[in-house]
C-alpha positions in Angstrom: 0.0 0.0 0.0 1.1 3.3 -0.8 1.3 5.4 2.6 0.1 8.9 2.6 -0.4 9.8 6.3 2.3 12.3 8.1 5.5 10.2 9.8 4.8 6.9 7.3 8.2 7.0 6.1 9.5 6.7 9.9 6.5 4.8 10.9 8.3 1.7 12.6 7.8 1.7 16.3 7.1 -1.4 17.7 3.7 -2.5 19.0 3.8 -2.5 22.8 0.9 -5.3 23.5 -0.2 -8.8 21.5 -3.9 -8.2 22.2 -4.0 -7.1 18.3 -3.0 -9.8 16.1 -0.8 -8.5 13.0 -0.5 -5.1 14.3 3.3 -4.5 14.7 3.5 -1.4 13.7 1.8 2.2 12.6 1.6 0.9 9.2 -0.2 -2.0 10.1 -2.9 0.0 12.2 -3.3 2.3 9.1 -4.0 -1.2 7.0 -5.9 -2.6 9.0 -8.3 0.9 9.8 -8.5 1.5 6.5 -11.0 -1.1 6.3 -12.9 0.1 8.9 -13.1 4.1 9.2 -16.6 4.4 8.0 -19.5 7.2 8.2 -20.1 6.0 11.9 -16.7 6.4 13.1 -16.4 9.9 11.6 -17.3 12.8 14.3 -21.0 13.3 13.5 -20.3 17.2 12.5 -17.8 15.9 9.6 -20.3 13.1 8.2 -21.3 14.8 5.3 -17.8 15.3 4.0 -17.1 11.7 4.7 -16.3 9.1 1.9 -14.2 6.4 0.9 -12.1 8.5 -0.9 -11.4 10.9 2.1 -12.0 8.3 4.9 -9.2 9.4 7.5 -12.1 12.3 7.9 -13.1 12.9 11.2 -11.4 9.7 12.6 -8.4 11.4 14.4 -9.2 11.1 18.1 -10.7 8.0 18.0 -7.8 6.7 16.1 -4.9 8.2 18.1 -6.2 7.2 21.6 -6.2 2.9 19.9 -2.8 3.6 18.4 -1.7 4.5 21.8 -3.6 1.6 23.3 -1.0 -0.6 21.2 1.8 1.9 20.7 2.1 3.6 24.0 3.6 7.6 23.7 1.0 10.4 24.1 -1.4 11.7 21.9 -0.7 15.6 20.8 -3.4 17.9 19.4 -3.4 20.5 16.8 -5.3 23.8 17.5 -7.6 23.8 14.8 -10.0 26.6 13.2 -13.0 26.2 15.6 -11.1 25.7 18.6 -11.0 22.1 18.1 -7.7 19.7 17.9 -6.6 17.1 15.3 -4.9 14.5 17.3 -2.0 12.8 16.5 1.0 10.5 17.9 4.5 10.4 19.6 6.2 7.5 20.3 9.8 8.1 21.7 11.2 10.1 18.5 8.3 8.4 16.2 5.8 11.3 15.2 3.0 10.2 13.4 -0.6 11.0 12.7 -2.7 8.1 10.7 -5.6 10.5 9.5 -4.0 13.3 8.4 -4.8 12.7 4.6 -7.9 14.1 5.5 -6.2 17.7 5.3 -4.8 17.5 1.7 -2.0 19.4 0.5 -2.0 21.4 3.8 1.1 21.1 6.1 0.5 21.2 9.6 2.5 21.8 12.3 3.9 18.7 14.5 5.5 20.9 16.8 4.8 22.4 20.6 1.2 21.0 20.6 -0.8 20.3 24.0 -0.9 17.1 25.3 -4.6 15.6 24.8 -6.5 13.4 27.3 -8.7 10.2 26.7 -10.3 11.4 29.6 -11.4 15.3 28.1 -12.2 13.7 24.5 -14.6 10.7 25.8 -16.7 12.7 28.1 -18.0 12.9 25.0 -20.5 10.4 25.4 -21.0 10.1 21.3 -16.8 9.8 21.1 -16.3 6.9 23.5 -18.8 5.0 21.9 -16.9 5.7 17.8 -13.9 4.9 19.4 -15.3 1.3 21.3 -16.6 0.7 17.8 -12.9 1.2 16.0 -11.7 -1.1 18.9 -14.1 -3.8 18.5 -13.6 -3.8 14.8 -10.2 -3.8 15.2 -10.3 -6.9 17.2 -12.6 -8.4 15.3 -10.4 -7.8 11.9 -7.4 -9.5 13.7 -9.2 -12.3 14.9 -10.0 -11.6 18.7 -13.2 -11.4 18.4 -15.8 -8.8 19.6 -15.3 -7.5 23.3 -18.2 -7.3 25.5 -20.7 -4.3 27.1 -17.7 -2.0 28.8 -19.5 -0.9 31.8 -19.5 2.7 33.0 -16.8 2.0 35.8 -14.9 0.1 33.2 -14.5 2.9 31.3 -12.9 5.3 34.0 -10.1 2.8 34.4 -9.6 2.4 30.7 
């Protein structure tokens, strides 16, 4: 597969779990999503704009937060037009961001970003459930299966 996304070229940090079978590194995730993202994943005020074509649309929180899951690093967010952030991914000297196709020809800037929280972005009630759905799928795609109902006081720990 040709690679688009920003940090593909460097893209080679090592998956830090098993649970995801084939998933070894960024460039796996990115195969392996690219299959999945879909209209529901997208953040509901982006749907419109979503299609195959342009499917790393709306995707980027969700997608960060499960590349962390497997990656480890920290998820970084780019102030955006709006007052909202583009999330993206830094692994020890690995910079990456797995939906930024989404922005075209645009170059955006990787550098002195805030520090984003799972904990901020899925008090979004609608969020936590996209991202549980790009898990699940995940799993599923790599042959684990579907997880079951993650209950409330699962979810602060996660």
């Amino acid at each position: 597969m040709a690679y688009q996304f920003y940090g593909w070229e460097h893209a080679d940090t090592m998956a830090i779990t098993g649970e995801y079978q084939g998933i070894q590194t960024p460039r796996d995730l990115y195969d392996a999503l690219a299959g999945i993202w879909c209209p529901y994943t997208c953040a509901p005020r982006l749907r419109e704009g979503w299609s195959p074509e342009n499917r790393t649309l709306g995707q980027c929180s969700i997608t960060a937060f499960l590349a962390q899951d497997i990656f480890g690093g920290k998820v970084y967010g780019i102030l955006r037009p709006g007052g909202n952030y583009h999330c993206y991914n830094v692994v020890g000297d690995c910079i990456f961001d797995l939906t930024s196709e989404q922005f075209g020809e645009e170059t955006l800037n990787y550098n002195n970003n805030p520090e984003q929280f799972r904990e901020v972005h899925f008090g979004k009630e609608e969020k936590w459930k996209r991202y549980l759905y790009l898990r699940d799928e995940l799993k599923k795609a790599c042959g684990a299966g579907q997880l079951t109902h993650v209950s409330a006081a699962d979810r602060r720990k996660e």
